[in-house]
Structures are given as C-alpha cells and as structure tokens.
C-alpha positions as CSV (number, residue, x, y, z in Angstrom):
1,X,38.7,-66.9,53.4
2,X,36.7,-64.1,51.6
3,X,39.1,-62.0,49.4
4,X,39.0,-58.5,48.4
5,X,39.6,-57.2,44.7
6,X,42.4,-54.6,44.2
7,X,43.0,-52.4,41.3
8,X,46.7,-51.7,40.6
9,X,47.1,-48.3,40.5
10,X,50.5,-47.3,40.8
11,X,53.7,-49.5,40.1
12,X,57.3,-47.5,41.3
13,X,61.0,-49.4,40.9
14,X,61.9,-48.2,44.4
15,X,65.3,-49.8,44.2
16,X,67.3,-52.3,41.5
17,X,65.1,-55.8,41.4
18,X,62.3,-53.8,44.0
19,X,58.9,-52.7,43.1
20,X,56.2,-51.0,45.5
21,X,52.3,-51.0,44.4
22,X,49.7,-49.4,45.7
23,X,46.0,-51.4,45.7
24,X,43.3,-49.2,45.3
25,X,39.9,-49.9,46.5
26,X,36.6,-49.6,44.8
27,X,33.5,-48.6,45.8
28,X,31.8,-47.8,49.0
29,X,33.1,-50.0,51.9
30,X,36.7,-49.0,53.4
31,X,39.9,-51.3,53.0
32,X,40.6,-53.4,56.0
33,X,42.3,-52.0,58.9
34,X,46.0,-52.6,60.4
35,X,48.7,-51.6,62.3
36,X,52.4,-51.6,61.6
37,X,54.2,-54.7,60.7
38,X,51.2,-56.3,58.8
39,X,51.5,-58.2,56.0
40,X,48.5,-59.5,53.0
41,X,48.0,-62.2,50.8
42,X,48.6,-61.4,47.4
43,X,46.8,-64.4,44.6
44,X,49.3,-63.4,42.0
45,X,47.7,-65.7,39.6
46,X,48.4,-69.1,38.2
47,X,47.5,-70.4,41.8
48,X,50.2,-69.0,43.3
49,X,49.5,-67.1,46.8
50,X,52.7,-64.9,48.2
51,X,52.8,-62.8,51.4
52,X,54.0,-59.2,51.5
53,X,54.1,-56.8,54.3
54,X,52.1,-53.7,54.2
55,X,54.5,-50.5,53.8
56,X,52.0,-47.5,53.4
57,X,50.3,-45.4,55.7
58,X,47.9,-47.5,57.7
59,X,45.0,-44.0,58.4
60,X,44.9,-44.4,54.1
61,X,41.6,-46.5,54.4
62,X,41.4,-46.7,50.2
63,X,44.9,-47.7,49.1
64,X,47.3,-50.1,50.6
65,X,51.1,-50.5,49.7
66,X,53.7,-53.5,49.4
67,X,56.5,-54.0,48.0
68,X,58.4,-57.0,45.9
69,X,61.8,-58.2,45.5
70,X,62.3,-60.1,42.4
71,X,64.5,-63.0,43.3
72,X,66.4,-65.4,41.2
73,X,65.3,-68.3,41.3
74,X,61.3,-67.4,42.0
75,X,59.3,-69.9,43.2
76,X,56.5,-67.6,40.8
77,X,55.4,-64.9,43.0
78,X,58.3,-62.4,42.4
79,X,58.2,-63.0,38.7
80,X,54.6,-62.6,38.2
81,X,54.6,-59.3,40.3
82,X,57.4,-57.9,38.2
83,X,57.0,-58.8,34.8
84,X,53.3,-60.1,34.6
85,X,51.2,-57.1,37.1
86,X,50.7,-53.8,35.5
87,X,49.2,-50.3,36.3
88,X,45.5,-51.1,35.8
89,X,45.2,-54.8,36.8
90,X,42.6,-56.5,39.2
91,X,44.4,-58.3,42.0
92,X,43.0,-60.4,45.0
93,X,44.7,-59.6,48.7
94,X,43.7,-61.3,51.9
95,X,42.5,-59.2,54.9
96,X,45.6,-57.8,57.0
97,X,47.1,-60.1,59.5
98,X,50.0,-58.8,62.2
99,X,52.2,-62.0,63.4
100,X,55.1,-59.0,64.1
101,X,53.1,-56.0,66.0
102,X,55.1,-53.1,66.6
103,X,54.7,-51.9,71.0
104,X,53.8,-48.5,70.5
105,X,54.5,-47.6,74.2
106,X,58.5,-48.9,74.0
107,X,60.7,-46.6,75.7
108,X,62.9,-46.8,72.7
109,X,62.8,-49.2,69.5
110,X,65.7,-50.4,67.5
111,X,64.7,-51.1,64.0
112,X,66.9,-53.1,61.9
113,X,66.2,-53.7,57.7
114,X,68.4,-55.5,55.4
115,X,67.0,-55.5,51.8
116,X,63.3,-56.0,50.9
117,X,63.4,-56.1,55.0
118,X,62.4,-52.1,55.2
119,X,59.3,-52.7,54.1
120,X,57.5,-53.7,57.5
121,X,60.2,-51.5,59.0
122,X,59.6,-48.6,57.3
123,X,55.9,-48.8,58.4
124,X,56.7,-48.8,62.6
125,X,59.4,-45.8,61.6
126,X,56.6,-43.9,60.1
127,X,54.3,-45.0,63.2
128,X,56.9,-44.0,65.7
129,X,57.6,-40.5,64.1
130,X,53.9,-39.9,64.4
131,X,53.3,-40.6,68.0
132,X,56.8,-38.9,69.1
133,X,58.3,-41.9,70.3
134,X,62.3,-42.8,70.4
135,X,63.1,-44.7,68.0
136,X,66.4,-45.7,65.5
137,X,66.5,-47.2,62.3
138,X,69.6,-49.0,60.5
139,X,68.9,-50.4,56.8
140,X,71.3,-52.3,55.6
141,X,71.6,-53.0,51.7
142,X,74.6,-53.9,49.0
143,X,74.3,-50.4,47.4
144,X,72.8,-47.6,47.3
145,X,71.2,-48.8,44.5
146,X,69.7,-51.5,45.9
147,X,68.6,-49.7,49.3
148,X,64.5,-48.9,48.6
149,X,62.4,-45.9,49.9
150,X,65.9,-44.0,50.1
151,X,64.3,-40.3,49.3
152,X,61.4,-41.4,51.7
153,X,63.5,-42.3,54.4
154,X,66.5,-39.5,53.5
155,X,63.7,-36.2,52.8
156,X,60.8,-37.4,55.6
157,X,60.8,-35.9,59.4
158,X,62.8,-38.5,60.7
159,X,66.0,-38.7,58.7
160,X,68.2,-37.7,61.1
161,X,67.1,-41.4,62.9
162,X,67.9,-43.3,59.8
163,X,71.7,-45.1,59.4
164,X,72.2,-46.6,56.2
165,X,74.8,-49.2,56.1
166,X,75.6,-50.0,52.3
167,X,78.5,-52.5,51.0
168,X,79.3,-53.9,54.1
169,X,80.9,-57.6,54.1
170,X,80.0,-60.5,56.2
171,X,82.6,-59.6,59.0
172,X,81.5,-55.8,58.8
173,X,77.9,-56.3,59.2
174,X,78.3,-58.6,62.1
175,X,80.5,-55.5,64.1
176,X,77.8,-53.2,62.9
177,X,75.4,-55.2,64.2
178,X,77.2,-55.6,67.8
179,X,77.8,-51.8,68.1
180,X,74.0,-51.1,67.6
181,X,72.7,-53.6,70.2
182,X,76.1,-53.8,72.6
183,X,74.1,-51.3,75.0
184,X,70.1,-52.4,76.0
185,X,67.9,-50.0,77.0
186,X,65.7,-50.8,79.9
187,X,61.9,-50.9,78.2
188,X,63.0,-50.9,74.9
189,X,62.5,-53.3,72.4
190,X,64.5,-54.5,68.9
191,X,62.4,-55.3,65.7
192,X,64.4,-56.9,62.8
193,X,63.2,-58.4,59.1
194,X,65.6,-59.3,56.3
195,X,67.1,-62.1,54.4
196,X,68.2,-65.6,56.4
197,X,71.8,-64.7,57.0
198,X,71.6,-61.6,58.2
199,X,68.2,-62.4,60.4
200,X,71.0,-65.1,61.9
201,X,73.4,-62.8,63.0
202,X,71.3,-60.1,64.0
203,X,69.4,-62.4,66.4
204,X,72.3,-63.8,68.0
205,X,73.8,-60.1,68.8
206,X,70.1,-59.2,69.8
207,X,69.8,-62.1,72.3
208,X,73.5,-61.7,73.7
209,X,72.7,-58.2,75.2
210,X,68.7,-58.3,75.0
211,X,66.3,-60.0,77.0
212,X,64.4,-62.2,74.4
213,X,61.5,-61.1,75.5
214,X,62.7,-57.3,73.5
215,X,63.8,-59.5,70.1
216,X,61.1,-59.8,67.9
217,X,61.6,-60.9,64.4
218,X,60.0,-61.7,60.4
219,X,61.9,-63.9,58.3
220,X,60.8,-64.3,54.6
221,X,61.4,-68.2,54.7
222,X,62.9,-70.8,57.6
223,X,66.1,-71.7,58.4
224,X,67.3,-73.9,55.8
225,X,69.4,-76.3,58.7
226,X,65.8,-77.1,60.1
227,X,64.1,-77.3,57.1
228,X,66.2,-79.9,56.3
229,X,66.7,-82.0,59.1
230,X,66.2,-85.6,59.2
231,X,62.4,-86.4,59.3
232,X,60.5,-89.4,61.1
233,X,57.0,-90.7,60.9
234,X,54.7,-90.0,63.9
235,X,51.0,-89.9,64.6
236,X,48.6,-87.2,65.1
237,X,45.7,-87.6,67.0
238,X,42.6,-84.7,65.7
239,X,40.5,-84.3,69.0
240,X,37.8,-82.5,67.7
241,X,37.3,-85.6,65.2
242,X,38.1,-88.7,67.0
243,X,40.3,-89.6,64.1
244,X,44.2,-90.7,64.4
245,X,46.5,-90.3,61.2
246,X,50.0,-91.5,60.7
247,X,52.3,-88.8,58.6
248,X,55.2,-90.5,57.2
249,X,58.6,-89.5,57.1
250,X,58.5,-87.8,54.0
251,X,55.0,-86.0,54.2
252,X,54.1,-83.1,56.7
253,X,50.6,-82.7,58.9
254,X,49.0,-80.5,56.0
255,X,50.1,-83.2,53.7
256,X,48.2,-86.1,55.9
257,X,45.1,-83.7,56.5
258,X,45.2,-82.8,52.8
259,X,45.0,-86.4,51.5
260,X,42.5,-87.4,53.8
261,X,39.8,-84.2,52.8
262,X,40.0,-82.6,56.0
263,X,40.4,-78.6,56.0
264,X,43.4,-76.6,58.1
265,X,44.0,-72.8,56.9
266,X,47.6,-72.5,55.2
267,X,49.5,-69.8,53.3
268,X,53.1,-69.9,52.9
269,X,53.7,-74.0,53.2
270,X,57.2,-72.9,54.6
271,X,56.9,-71.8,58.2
272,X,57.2,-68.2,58.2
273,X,53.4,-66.4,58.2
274,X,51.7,-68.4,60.8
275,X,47.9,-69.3,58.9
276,X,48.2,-72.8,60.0
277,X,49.4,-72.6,63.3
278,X,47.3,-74.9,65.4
279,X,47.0,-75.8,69.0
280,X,48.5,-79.0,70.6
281,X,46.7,-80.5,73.4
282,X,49.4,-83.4,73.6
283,X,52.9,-84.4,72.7
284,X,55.9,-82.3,71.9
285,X,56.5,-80.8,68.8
286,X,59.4,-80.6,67.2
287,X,59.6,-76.6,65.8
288,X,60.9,-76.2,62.4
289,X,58.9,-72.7,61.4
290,X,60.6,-69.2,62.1
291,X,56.9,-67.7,62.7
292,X,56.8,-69.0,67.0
293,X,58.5,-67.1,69.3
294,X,60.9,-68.3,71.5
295,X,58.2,-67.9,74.4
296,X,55.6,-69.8,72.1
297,X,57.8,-72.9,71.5
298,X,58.6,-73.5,75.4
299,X,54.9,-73.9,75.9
300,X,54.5,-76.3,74.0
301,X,51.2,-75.9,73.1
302,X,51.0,-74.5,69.6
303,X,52.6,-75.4,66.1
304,X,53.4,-75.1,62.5
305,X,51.5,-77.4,61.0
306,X,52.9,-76.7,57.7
307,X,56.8,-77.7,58.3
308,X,56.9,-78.3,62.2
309,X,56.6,-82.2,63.3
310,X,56.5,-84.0,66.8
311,X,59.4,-85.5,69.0
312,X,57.9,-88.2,70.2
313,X,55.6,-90.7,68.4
314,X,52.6,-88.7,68.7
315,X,50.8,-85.7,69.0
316,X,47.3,-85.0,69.6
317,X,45.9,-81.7,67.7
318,X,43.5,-79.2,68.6
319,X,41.3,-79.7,65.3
C-alpha cells in the first residue's frame, strides 16, 4: 500500500468529544481524488491504523478533512487523535476508498446522521446542494452540544434542508425515524451512518417502506450479536495456490493466512471497511461483517475475510 504524508494543519473541537483536521499536502503532486462518502486510513502511530470518512470539500485537491470522536474505552485511535496529534504534526493517510458512494442522479435522497455519523453525511449534503439536487438531511445527536458542524450545516445554502433532532429517547428516535421514511419516493434513495443502535433501527424503518435496493448504509463496527456468535472450524481451499488450510474455531481466515506467511489486504479487522473482502469461488459463507450489502451476501460470491466464516465445512477462496 503506498502512503501519503500529511501535515496537520488545522485541529477545530467541532462538538464536545469531536475533533475535525484538515491534512495538508506538500509539494507538487495533488492529493488523491474522491467522491462523497469516502473514507482514509489514518497510521495514528504506535501501529495502530483507524478509518475516518472524508468530510471536506472533495474539488480542495491540497487539503483533506476528517473528523474523530473520542470514545471511552478507545481501542487507541481516538485517543491518539485527540490527545497525542497536534497542529503541525506529520501524519500517514491511505489513498481514498468509497464502500458508500452517494447516486448523484437520485430523484430525492434521504440523509440520516446520528453522532460522529455527519461526517460522510455532511459530504453528499454539500454535493447535493451543489448540483441542485433534492435532497433532506436529519442529524440526530444527545445535545446541541454534542451535534458537530452545527454553524456549517445551520449558516450554509442548505439549512432550510437540515432537521436536527437533539435529546430524543429510544422510543422517540424510533417514531422520528418512521415519520421520515413512512412515505418512499419512487427513484429516491436513503443513505444512513451512525452508531450500532441507531444504524439498527434506522434500517429496519428504511427496509419496511424502502426497497433495499434504496438503503444504503456505514456502520463504524459490526453487529455485536454476529460478532459473537458461536464459531466452528472449517477449511479454506486458496485456488490461486493449490493450498488447503483448516481455521479453527477460535481463529478467523486472516488469522490462518497470517500464520502461514501468506499476504491478504486488511484494515479494520472488524468487518466494517471492506480492504479484505475476497472472492469465493466455492462454499457458503457465513456473513458476520456490516461492509456487504444485502445484494452482495445473496450471491454468494464474496466475503469478509476478516470476521465472516463459512456454513458448511469448506470454502474455496479466490487467492
């Protein structure tokens, strides 16, 4: 993977526990291209490689922007970007990658945000209000105080589009979330990114009056019931090599292919930003990432090699 270096050049407390930064680039050669909903790699340092979704303005070719919840606990990416990085520091970010591509062509989008969610949100809004396309967005947060980008979204040319929904309990964010999808629009499409509960509930209203085809979703981790279902030990079959591996019940592919020295790209190690998703020529696996889309799972022919495992004995890999 060939990295790119970053200066730090501005740090801003958006909200209460969220910082944005924006990576300059030095010298002659452009930053990397992408469209909305793209995210980067961010080496933090110590080892320890996070994703964050891009939440500037995609024409800026010299500076990118993220943003970065710090969470309690961290697993050491949220920590290090909040109390370690500073104004100044050299940072290096993977080339853009888009696993949740906005349709700029939609005859009306439905954005939905809860928390650090806005951030690849925020990015289609701005993209939609530029090309003079329908669009609505509803961020949902705790507080005002916790709701980030609120004077960008609140003083830019598209406030009048923007619903905040702040405070709300369980019970009221689930009716919220039923009023604002109860009515379809026919060639519209619904885009939603935020923490695992309310990712939950949104896709169940989504997919009760959507076609799934029109939901289209980022989580920031999987689904805790199918990370921790019962495992079983299979065997994978790598095609390419001509070499068969058993993966034990308590070890996953990358695991297996780690310990015997043989290379597969992987990021996140949790299912969610789709670096070592990996074709499979045959067998059926047995999805535990929330990277695949519904439509991606039913073929069959593709999976998470990081957290996703296989329901039969065996499963023969594209590698």
């Amino acid at each position: 993977m060939v990295l790119i270096n970053v200066k730090v050049e501005k740090i801003t407390q958006e909200a209460e526990g969220i910082r944005s930064f924006v990576l300059a680039k030095k010298g002659l050669f452009n930053l990397p291209a992408y469209s909305p909903g793209a995210h980067i790699d961010v080496h933090c340092g110590e080892g320890i490689i996070r994703q964050y979704s891009l939440c500037g303005d995609p024409a800026d070719r010299r500076h990118l922007m993220i943003a970065v919840r710090q969470v309690a606990p961290s697993r050491g990416g949220s920590d290090l970007m909040h109390l370690a990085v500073e104004e100044g520091d050299r940072l290096e970010i993977g080339a853009p990658r888009n696993n949740f591509p906005l349709d700029e062509t939609a005859a009306h989008s439905v954005l939905l945000a809860a928390g650090i969610g806005i951030t690849p949100i925020i990015a289609m809004a701005d993209r939609l209000h530029a090309r003079g396309r329908s669009f609505a967005l509803h961020y949902f947060s705790r507080a005002p105080e916790h709701t980030a980008f609120r004077t960008r979204l609140t003083q830019g040319g598209y406030s009048d589009k923007v619903s905040f929904h702040e405070g709300l309990d369980v019970l009221a964010t689930g009716s919220t979330l039923d009023e604002i999808l109860a009515y379809p629009i026919s060639g519209g499409q619904v885009y939603m990114c935020g923490p695992g509960a309310f990712m939950d509930r949104a896709e169940t209203s989504a997919l009760a009056h959507w076609p799934a085809s029109a939901v289209n979703l980022e989580r920031f981790a999987a689904k805790p019931a199918l990370a921790g279902a019962p495992t079983n030990p299979f065997i994978i079959e790598l095609a390419r090599r001509g070499v068969t591996l058993e993966v034990g019940a308590d070890q996953t592919i990358l695991d297996v292919l780690d310990a015997n020295e043989i290379d597969a790209a992987f990021s996140c190690e949790q299912g969610v930003c789709g670096t070592c998703v990996t074709d499979v020529l045959s067998g059926t696996p047995e999805h535990r990432d929330s990277f695949l889309s519904l439509k991606q799972r039913s073929s069959g022919r593709m999976m998470c090699l990081c957290v996703s495992r296989a329901k039969g004995g065996k499963l023969v890999l594209d590698l």
